[in-house]
Structures are given as structure tokens and as C-alpha cells.
C-alpha positions as CSV (number, residue, x, y, z in Angstrom):
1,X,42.2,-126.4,-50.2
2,X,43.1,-128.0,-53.4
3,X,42.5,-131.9,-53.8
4,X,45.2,-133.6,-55.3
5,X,42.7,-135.4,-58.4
6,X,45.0,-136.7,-60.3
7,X,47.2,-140.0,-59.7
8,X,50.0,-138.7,-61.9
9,X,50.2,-136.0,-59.1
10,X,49.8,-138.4,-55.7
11,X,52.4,-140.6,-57.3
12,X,54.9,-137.8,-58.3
13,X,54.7,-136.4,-54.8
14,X,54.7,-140.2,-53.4
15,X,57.5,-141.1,-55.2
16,X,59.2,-138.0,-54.4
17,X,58.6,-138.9,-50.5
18,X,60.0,-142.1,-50.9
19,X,62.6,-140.9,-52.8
20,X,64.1,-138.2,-50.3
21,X,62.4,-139.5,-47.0
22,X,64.3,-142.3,-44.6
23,X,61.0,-143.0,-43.4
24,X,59.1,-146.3,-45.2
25,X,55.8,-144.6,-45.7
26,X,53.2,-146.0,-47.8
27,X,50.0,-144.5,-49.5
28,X,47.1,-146.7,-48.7
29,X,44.0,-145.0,-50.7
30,X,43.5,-141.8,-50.1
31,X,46.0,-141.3,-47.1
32,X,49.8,-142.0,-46.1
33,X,50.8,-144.2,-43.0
34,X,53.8,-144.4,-41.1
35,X,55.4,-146.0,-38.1
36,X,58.4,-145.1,-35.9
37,X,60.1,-147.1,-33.4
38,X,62.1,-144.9,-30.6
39,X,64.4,-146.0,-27.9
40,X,62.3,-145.1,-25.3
41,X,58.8,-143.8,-24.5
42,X,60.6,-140.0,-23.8
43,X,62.2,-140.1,-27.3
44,X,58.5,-140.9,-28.7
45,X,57.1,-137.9,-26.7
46,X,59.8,-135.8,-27.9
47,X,59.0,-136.8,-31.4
48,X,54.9,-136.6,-30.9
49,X,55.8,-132.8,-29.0
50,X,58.2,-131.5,-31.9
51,X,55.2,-132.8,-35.0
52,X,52.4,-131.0,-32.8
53,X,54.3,-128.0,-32.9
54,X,54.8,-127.9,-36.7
55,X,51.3,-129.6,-37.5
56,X,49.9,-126.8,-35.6
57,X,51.5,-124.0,-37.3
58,X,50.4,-126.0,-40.8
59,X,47.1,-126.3,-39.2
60,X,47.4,-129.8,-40.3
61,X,46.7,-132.2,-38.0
62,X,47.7,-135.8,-38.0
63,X,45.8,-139.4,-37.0
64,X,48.3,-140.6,-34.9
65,X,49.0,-143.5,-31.9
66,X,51.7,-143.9,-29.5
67,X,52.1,-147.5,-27.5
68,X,55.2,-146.8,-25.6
69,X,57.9,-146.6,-28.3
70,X,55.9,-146.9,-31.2
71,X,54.5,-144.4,-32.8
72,X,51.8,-144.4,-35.8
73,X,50.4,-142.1,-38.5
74,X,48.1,-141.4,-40.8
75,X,47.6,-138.6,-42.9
76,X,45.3,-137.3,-44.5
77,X,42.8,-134.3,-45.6
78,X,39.5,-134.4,-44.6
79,X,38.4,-130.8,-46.0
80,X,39.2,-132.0,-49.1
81,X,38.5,-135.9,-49.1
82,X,41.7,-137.2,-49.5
83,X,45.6,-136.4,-50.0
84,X,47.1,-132.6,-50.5
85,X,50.1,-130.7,-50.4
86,X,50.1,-130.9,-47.0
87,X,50.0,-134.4,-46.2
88,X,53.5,-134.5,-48.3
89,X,54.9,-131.8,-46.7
90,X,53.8,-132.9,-43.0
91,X,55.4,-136.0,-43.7
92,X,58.8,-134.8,-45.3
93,X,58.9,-132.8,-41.3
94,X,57.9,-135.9,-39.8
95,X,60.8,-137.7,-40.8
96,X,63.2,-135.0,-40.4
97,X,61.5,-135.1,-37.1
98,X,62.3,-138.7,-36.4
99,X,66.3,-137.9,-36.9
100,X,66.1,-135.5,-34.5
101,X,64.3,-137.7,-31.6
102,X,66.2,-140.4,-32.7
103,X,69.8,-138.6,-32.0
104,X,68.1,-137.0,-28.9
């Protein structure tokens, strides 16, 4: 995996996630962090169900919490100390994700 050195490229990708996203992420360091709030527990699983099913195909994995509705995130690449490509695109399919539970 590639680490993402260069701020110039976190920033263009950042601002290109906050640019397209409806989700209010934010870039903390060396990771991005996220929160959703659902209707109901069942539309957070649904959520938490559809991401596992894409981060597993990415083989990307996210840190992630769920109180009831609420659901947190943080992503990240360990394998390569910090952000990646991956971490962006996991999040751009998060938030398409969270339409989706959030219509269900």
C-alpha cells in the first residue's frame, strides 16, 4: 500500500470528500471520523451490515461504535501508518451508505 506523504494530497482528497459527501467528516491527524444518527437501532444495523459488506470486499476495515442509533467511525490505515486511497473511498460508500439506511 501506498501512504498518502504528502499534505497537498490528504487535503485534495479531503477536500474532495467534503466537497461531494453529505456526510460532515473530519480529518483529525492521520485518520477521518464520522458520526451518523439513524431513526432507529435496525436502520443503524442495516447501515453497519451494508459498510461490512463493502469494507470486506476492500479488505478495509473500519474502527467503528454503535450506541443504539448512533453510529461512529474512524478510518484509517494501519499497514501504512496513516491515510490512503482507501480510507477516501471507504468513506465516499459510507455516506452513500447512510442515504440508503436512512430511506430504508
Amino acid at each position: 500500500m501506498m501512504r498518502m506523504n504528502s499534505t497537498f494530497c490528504r487535503q485534495t482528497a479531503f477536500k474532495a470528500l467534503q466537497t461531494q459527501a453529505r456526510t460532515h467528516w473530519r480529518m483529525e491527524e492521520d485518520s477521518l471520523h464520522a458520526q451518523w444518527v439513524f431513526e432507529d437501532f435496525g436502520c443503524a444495523m442495516s447501515f453497519m451490515n451494508s459498510v461490512a459488506d463493502v469494507a470486506e470486499r476492500m479488505n478495509h476495515h473500519p474502527e467503528w461504535t454503535n450506541v443504539y442509533n448512533r453510529v461512529t467511525v474512524r478510518l484509517t490505515t494501519h499497514d501504512a501508518g496513516g491515510l490512503t486511497h482507501l480510507d477516501f473511498d471507504l468513506a465516499q460508500a459510507m455516506d452513500t451508505l447512510a442515504i440508503s439506511a436512512s430511506q430504508s
